[in-house]
Wavefront OBJ file of the C-alpha trace (Angstrom):
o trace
v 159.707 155.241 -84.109
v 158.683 152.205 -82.184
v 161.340 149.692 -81.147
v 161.137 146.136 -80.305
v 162.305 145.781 -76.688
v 163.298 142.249 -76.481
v 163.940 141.721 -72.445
v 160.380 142.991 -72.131
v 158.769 141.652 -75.037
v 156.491 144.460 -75.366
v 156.586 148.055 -78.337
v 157.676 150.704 -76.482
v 157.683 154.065 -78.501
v 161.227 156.265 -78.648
v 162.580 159.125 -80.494
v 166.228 157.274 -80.234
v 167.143 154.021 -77.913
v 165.251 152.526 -75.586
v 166.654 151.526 -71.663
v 164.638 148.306 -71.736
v 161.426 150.191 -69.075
v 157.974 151.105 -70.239
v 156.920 154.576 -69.821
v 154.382 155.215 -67.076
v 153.348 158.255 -67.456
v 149.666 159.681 -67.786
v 147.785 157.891 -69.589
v 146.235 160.129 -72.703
v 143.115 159.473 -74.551
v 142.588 160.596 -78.307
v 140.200 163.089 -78.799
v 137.911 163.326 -81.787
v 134.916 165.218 -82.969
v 131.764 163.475 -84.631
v 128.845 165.508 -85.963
v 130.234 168.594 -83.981
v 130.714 166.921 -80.540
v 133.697 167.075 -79.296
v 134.603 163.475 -77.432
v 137.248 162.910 -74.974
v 137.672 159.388 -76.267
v 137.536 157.228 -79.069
v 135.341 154.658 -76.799
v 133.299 157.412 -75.873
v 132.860 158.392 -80.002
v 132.317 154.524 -80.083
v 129.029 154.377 -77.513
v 127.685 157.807 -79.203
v 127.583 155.794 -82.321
v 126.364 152.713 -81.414
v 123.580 154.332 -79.075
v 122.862 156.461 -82.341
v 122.213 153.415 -84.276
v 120.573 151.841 -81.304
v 118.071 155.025 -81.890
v 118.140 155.365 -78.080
v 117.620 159.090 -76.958
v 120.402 160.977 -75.315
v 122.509 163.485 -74.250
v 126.695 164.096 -73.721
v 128.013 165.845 -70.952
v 124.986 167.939 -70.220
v 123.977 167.138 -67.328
v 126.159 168.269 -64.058
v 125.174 167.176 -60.634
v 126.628 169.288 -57.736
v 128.034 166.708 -55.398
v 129.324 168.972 -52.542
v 128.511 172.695 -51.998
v 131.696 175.371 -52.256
v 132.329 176.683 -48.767
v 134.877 179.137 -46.731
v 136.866 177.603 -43.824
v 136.253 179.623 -41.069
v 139.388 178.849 -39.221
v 143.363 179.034 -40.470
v 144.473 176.445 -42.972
v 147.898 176.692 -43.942
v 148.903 175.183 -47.054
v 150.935 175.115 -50.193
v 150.158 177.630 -52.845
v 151.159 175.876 -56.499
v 153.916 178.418 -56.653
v 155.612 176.253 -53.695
v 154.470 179.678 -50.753
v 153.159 178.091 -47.714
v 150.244 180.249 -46.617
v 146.994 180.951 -44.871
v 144.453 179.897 -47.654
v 141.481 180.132 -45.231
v 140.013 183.399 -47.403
v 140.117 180.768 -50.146
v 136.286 179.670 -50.966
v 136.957 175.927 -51.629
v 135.118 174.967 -54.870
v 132.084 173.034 -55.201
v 133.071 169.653 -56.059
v 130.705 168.633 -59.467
v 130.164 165.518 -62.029
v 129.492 165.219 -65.480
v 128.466 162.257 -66.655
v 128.986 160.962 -70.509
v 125.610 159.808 -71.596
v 122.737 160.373 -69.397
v 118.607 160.039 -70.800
v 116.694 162.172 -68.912
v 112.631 161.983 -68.107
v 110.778 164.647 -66.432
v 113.991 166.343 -65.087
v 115.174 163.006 -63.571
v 117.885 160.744 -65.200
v 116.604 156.839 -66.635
v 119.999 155.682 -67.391
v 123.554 157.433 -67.043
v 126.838 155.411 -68.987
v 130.398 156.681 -68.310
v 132.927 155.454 -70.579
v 136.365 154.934 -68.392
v 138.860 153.205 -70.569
v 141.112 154.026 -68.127
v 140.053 155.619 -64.499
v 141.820 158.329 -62.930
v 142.884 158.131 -59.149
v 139.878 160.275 -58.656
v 137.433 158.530 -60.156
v 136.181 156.112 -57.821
v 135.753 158.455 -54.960
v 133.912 160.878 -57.533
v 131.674 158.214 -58.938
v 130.833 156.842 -55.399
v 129.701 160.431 -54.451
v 127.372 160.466 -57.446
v 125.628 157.415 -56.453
v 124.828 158.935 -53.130
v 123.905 162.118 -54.586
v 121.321 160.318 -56.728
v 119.954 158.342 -53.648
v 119.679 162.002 -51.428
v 118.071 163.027 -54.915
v 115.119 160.335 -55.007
v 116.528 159.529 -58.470
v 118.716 156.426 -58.624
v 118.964 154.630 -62.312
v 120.840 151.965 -63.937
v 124.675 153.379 -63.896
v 126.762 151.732 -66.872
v 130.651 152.123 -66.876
v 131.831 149.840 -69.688
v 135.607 150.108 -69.929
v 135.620 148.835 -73.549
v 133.812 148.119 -77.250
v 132.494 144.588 -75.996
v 130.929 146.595 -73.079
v 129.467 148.841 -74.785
v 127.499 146.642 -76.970
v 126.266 145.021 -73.188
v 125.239 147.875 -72.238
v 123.411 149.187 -75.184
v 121.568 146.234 -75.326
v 120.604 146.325 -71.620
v 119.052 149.833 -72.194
v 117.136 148.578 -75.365
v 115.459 145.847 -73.062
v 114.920 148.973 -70.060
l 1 2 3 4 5 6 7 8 9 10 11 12 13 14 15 16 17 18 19 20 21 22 23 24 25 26 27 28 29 30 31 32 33 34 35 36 37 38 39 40 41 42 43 44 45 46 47 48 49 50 51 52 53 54 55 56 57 58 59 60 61 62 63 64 65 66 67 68 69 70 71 72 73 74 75 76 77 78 79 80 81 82 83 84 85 86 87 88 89 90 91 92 93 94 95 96 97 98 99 100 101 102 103 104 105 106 107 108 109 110 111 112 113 114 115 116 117 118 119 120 121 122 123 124 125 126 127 128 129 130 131 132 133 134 135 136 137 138 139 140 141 142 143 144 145 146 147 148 149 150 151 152 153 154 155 156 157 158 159 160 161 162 163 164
């Protein structure tokens, strides 16, 4: 049941009364599936469609680029296990770290255009998405990178492509 919270002057959503704060938890997107895909988001279900009616070729999350190799510490490393035991994780292989984008064209095996929808970025994000830019440099294979944030965006972006 949503409640007007007057001090704030903003909805804030409660099961019974509401102590005046907003909620900042993690941030959850809706997903949805069109024509069998499975999106993540509803801006994401947004750019399929318009890039559908756009007639622009495409794929979703096919395409993975390995952006640091999985290795094995050769030396101690002590750390917390997520059941809270401190311990010697150095037998550990420490997992490749990977990206998938949202939409990427490919031509002859190397990407024209790549568009990640972020409504809303994760902490991670950035870091992950500057890796990916050097990983496309190291590759010989840098492209126009699109990360609209919302609808309006999207349209930008679709129409930048159509004039690629």
């Amino acid at each position: 049941m949503a409640k007007r919270n007057s001090t704030a002057r903003s909805r804030v959503l409660s099961k019974g009364k509401t102590s005046g704060k907003l909620n900042k938890g993690k941030i959850k997107s809706r997903s949805k599936e069109v024509d069998g895909i499975k999106f993540k988001s509803m801006l994401e279900v947004f750019c399929y469609k318009k890039l559908k009616e756009a007639k622009l070729e495409f794929e979703y999350e096919e395409h993975v680029w390995n952006l640091m190799e999985g290795f094995n510490y050769p030396a101690m490393s002590f750390e917390n296990r997520s059941n809270g035991a401190f311990e010697d994780r150095s037998k550990d292989k420490v997992r490749a770290i990977t990206y998938t984008p949202d939409f990427v064209f490919m031509k002859d095996g190397k990407p024209v255009w790549v568009i990640e929808c972020k409504g809303f970025a994760n902490d991670r994000f950035p870091n992950t998405w500057k890796n990916f830019k050097r990983k496309l440099i190291e590759d010989g294979t840098p492209c126009p990178l699109f990360v609209p944030k919302n609808q309006k965006q999207i349209l930008e972006v679709i129409k930048l492509i159509t004039e690629l």
